[in-house]
NUNUDO-800294 format. One record per residue (C-alpha): residue number from 1; residue in one letter; chain; x, y, z. Coordinates in steps of 0.1 Angstrom, whole numbers, plus 5000, padded with zeros to 4 digits. Layout:
// NUNUDO-800294
   num   residu   chaine      x      y      z
   NUM        A        A      X      Y      Z
...
This chain:
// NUNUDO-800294
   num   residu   chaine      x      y      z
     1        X        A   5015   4731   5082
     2        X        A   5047   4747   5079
     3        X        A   5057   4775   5109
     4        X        A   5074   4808   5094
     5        X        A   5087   4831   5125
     6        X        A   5085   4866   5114
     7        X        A   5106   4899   5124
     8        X        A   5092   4933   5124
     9        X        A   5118   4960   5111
    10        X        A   5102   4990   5130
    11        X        A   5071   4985   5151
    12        X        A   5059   5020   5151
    13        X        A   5022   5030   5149
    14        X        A   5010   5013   5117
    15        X        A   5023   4978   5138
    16        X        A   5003   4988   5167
    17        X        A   4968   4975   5155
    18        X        A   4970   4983   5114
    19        X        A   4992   4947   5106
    20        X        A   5010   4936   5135
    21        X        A   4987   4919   5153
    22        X        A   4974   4901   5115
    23        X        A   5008   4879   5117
    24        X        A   5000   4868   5153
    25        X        A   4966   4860   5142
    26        X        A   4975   4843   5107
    27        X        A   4979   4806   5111
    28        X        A   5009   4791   5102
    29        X        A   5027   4821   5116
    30        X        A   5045   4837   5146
    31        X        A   5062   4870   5153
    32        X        A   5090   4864   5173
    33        X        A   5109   4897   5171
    34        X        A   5108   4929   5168
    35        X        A   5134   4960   5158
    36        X        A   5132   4996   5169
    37        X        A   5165   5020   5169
    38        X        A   5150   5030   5200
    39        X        A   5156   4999   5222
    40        X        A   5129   5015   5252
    41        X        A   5103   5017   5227
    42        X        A   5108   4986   5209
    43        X        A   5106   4965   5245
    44        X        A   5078   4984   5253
    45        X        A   5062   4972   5220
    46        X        A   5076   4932   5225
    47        X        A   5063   4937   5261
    48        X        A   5029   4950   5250
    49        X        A   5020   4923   5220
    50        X        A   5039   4894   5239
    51        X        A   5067   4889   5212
    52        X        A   5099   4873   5226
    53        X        A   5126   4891   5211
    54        X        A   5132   4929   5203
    55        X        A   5162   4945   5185
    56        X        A   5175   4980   5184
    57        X        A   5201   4969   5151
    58        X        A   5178   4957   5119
    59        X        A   5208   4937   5113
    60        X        A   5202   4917   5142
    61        X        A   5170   4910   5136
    62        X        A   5176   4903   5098
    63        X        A   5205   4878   5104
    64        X        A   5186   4862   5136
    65        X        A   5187   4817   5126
    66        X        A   5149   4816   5139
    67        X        A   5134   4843   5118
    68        X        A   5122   4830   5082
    69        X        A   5106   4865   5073
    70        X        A   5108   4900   5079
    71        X        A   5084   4928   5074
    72        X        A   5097   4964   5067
    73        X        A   5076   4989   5085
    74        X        A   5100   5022   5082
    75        X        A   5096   5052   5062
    76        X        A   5099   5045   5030
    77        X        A   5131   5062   5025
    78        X        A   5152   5032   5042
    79        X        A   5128   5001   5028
    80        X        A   5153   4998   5000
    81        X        A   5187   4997   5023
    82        X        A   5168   4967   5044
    83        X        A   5153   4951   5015
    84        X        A   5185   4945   5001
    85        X        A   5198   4931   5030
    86        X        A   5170   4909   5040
    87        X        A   5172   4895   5002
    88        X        A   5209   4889   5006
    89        X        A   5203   4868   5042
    90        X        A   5177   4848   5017
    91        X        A   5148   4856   5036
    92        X        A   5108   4861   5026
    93        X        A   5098   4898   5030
    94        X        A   5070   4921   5029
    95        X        A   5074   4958   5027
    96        X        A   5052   4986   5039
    97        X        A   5036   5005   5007
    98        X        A   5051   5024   4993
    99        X        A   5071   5001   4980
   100        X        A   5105   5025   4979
   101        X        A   5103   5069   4967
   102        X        A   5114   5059   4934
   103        X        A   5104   5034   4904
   104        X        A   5143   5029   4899
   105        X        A   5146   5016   4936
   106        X        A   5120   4996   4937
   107        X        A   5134   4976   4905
   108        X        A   5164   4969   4927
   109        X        A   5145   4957   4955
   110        X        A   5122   4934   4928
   111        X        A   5149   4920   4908
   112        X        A   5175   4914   4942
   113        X        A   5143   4886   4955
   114        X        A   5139   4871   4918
   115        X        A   5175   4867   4912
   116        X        A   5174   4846   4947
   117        X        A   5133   4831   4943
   118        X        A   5124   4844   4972
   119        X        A   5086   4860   4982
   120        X        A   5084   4895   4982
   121        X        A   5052   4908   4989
   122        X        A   5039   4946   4996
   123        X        A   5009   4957   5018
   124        X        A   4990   4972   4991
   125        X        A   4962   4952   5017
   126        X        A   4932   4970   4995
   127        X        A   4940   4937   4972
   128        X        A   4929   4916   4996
   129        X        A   4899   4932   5017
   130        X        A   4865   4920   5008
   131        X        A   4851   4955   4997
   132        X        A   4876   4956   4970
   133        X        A   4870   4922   4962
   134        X        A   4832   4926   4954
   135        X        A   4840   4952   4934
   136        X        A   4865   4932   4913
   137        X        A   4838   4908   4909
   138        X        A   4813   4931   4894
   139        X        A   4836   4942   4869
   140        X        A   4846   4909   4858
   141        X        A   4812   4895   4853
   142        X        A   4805   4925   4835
   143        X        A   4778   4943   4853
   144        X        A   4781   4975   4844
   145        X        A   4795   4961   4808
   146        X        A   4822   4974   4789
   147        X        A   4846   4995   4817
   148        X        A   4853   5029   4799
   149        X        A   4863   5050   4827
   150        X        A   4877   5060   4859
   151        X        A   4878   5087   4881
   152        X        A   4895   5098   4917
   153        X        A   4888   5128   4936
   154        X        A   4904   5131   4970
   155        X        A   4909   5160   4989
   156        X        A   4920   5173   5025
   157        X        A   4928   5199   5045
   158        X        A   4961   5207   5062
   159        X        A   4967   5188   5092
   160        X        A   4976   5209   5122
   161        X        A   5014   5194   5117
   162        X        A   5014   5209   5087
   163        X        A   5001   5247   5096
   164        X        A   5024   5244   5124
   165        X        A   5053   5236   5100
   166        X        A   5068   5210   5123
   167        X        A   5093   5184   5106
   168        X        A   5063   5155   5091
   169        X        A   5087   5125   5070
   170        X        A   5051   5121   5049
   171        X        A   5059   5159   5038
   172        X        A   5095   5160   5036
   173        X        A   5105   5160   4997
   174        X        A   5137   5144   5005
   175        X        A   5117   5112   5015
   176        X        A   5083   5114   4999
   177        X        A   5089   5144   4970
   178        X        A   5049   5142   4967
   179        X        A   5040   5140   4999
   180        X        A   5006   5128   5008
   181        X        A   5005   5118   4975
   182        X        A   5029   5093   4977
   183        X        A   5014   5080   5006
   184        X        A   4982   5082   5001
   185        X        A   4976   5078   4964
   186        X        A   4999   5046   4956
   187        X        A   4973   5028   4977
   188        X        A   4942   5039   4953
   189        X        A   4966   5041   4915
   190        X        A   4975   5000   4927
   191        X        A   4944   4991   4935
   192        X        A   4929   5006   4899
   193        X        A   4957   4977   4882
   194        X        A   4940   4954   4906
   195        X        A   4908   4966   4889
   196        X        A   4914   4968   4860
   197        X        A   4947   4953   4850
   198        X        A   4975   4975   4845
   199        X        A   4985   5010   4829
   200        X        A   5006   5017   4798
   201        X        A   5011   5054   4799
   202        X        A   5004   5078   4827
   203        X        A   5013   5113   4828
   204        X        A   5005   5143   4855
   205        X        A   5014   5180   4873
   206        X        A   5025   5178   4905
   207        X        A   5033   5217   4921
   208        X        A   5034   5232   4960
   209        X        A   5004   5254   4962
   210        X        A   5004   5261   5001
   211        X        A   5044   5264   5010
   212        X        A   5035   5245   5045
   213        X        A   5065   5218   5036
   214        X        A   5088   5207   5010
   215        X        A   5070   5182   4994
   216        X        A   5044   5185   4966
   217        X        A   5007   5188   4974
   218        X        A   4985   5189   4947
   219        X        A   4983   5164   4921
   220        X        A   4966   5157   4889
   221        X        A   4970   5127   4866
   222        X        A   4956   5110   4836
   223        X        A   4963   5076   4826
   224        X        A   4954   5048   4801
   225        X        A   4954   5011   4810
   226        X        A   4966   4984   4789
   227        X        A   4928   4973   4779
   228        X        A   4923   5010   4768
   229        X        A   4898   5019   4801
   230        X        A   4909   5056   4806
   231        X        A   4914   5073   4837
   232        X        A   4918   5104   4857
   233        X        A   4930   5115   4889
   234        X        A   4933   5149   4914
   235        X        A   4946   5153   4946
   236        X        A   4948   5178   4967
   237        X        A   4959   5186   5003
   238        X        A   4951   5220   5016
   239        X        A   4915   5222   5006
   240        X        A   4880   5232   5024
   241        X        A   4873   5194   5036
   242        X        A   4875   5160   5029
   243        X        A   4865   5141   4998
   244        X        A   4874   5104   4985
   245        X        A   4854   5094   4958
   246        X        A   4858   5074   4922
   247        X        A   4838   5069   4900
   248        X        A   4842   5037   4876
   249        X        A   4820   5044   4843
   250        X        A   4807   5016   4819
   251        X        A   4783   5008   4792
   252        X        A   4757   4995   4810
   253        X        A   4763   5012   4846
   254        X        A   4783   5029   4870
   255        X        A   4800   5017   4905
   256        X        A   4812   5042   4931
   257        X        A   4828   5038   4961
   258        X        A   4859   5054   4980
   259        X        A   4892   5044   4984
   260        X        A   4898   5052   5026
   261        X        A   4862   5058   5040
   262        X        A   4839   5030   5052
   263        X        A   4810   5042   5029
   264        X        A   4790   5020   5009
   265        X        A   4797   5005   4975
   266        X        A   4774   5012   4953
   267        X        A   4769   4999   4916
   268        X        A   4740   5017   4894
   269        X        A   4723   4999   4864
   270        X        A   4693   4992   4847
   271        X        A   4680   5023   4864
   272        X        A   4686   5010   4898
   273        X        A   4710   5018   4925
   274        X        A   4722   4990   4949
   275        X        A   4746   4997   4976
   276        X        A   4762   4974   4998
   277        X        A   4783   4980   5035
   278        X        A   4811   4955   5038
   279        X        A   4826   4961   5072
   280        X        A   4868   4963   5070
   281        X        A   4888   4940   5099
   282        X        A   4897   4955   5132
   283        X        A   4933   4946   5116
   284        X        A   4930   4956   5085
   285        X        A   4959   4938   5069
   286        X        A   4947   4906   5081
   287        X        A   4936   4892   5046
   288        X        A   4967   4905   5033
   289        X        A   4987   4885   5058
   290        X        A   4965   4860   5054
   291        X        A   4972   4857   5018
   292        X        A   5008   4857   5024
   293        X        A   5002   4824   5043
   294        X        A   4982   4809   5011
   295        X        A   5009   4816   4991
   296        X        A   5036   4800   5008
   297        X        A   5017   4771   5013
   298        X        A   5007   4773   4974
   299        X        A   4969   4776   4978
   300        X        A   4971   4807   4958
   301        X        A   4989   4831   4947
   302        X        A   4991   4866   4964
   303        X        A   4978   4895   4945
   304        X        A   5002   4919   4965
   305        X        A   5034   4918   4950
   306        X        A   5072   4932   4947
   307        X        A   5062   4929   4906
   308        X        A   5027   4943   4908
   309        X        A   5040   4972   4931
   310        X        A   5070   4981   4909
   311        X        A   5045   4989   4879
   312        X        A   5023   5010   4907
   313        X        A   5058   5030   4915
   314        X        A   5062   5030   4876
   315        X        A   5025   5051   4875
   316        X        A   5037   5073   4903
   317        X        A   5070   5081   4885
   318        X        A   5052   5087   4850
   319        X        A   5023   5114   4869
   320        X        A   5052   5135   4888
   321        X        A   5085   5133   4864
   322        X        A   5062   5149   4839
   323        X        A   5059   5186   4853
């Protein structure tokens, strides 16, 4: 078994248990390094997780001899600027979702790893986590029939950050122009694809109902996937309390389940309800890493990647630049 060495590029909080830890775990691979501008906090994380090397200049890291892959764990704002460099030192990456703030950056990002053949893969990691999985396979053997819709409803109130106004890059328009949305909603619009293969047109309102940020936050969209499954979608962040449900409608049932919460999937038919708790991994990327590791070794192919995430940026582009 071949050893790949990966480099973090910013070991912040979703490093700290989210994925990190998943490429110290995954077989086949070691992290070796790690890169924070802050050079105190990014020993503190090397210290912490036992990995050898830390940087405080991505460069560094990117053009370090031992490392054969980086993973991009900034705000989204920057993964395009690293991306580009870590394709031109010709070396696998994965990038945090989402993939880049716009559909025209993330083509960059796609087409600079095709035109060297390198792996690019995304951490959409809802692709590869067994709930998801289950439900994938009770669409595809058809039991609930003929798919014919689907539905999202999630809702929030305003974090305390938000009432407070304090700076939030999630909810500054500059970085994320939707917000939550983009953060939140490109993880359940690229799993649907997963679902149900992909989408041919997609349109939407996007609009600033409270005034806390910059940002958008409230969303609704409507789409139409390539098979001709519709589907509908509304977000909003800065109501009454919490809600995550979708609803996936066919001719002979219905499955429900929710995109973030640990709640049980559930698939109705023949006049019965069955539900069914598949508990998540304390890392919850780990399958996704995991999968990254299969598909270097060409055991399979990974069902994350810099082309299936470009399309999910596409649906994001077509639901905002509409209003």
């Amino acid at each position: 078994m071949k050893t790949y060495n990966w480099g973090i590029i910013g070991c912040g909080k979703v490093t700290e248990i989210k994925s990190g830890p998943a490429y110290q775990k995954t077989k086949g691979f070691k992290l070796i390094a790690v890169m924070r501008r802050d050079i105190a906090k990014a020993e503190d994380f090397a210290n912490r997780h036992n990995v050898p090397k830390f940087y405080s200049v991505a460069e560094d890291l990117i053009n370090d001899p031992r490392i054969d892959a980086i993973y991009i764990a900034t705000p989204p704002d920057s993964h395009e600027y690293y991306a580009l460099k870590v394709a031109e030192a010709g070396k696998i990456c994965c990038i945090e979702k989402p993939m880049a703030p716009s559909y025209q950056a993330c083509v960059n990002i796609n087409k600079a790893f095709q035109n060297k053949n390198l792996p690019l893969f995304i951490a959409y990691y809802r692709r590869s986590l067994p709930r998801f999985t289950q439900i994938k396979s009770w669409i595809d053997n058809h039991k609930i029939g003929n798919i014919r819709h689907i539905n999202w409803h999630f809702s929030k109130p305003a974090n305390d950050i938000d009432i407070s106004k304090k700076y939030n890059w999630r909810t500054d328009a500059n970085i994320a122009p939707a917000g939550y949305f983009d953060d939140l909603a490109s993880h359940g619009l690229d799993l649907f694809t997963f679902l149900l293969g992909d989408i041919s047109k997609a349109d939407g309102i996007a609009i600033n109902q409270q005034g806390l940020y910059s940002a958008m936050d409230a969303v609704t969209g409507n789409w139409l996937h390539k098979s001709g499954i519709t589907g509908s979608g509304s977000w909003n962040f800065g109501s009454e309390k919490r809600e995550d449900q979708v609803q996936i409608y066919g001719s002979k049932g219905k499955i429900e389940f929710s995109v973030f919460d640990d709640k049980h999937i559930c698939i109705e038919r023949n006049g019965k309800t069955e539900s069914m708790v598949i508990e998540n991994p304390e890392n919850i990327q780990l399958y996704h890493v995991q999968n990254i590791e299969k598909h270097l070794s060409n055991l399979s192919t990974h069902p994350s990647t810099g082309k299936t995430a470009t399309h999910t940026a596409w649906v994001m582009d077509q639901i905002l630049n509409q209003w």
